[in-house]
N, C-alpha and C positions, 0 to 999 in steps of 0.2 A: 134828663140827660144833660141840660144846663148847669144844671147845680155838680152834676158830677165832673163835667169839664173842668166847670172853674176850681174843683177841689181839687183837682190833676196839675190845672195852672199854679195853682199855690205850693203843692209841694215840689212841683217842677220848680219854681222860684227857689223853695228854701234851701233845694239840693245845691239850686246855681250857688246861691248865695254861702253856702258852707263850702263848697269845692273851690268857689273862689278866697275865701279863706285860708283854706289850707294850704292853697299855691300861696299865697303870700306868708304864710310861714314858713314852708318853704324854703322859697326863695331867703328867705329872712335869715334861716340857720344856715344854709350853704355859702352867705357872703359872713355869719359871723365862723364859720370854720373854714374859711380861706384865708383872712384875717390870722383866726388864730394858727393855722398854718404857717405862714408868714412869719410870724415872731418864734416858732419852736427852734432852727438854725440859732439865734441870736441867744435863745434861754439854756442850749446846750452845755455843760464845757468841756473844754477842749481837752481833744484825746491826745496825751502825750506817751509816747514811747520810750518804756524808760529804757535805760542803755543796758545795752548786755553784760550779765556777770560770766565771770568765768567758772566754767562748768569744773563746778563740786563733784569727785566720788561718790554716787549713790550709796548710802548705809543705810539699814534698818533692821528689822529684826533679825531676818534669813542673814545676813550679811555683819555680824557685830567688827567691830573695829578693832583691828589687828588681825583679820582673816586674809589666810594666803589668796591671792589667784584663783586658785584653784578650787579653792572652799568658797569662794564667793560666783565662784563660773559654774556649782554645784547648786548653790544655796539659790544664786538666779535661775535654772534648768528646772528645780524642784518648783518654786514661786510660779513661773512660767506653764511649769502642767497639772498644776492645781486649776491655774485660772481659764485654763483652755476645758472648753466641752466639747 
């Protein structure tokens, strides 16, 4: 019964002793990824907006250039209920 104790105390020990490990890695990644949190703002860059163009006539195929109003107000309605399910 002695001998069995003390084999229970010993791996009771190795458990402390690896659990206390672990917490300290742990601990160890979560302050090196607060850190590297930290500098991700500064490693960004900066979002610029670019200035508005003025809005071009949509052409493309349904639509070729030099089509009336009407053949394009045709040619978008067809585009339109293709794409609709």
């Amino acid at each position: 019964m002695r001998e069995y104790n003390t084999s229970l105390e010993r791996q009771l020990n190795a458990e402390r002793e690896a659990r206390r490990r672990a917490d300290t890695i742990i601990v160890q990644l979560t302050q090196a990824n607060a850190t590297l949190a930290a500098r991700v703002p500064g490693l960004e860059a900066p979002r610029e907006v670019p200035p508005e163009a003025p809005e071009a006539p949509e052409t493309g195929p349904e639509m070729p250039m030099g089509a009336t109003p009407s053949e394009a107000s045709e040619a978008t309605q067809e585009s339109e209920e293709r794409l609709s399910w």
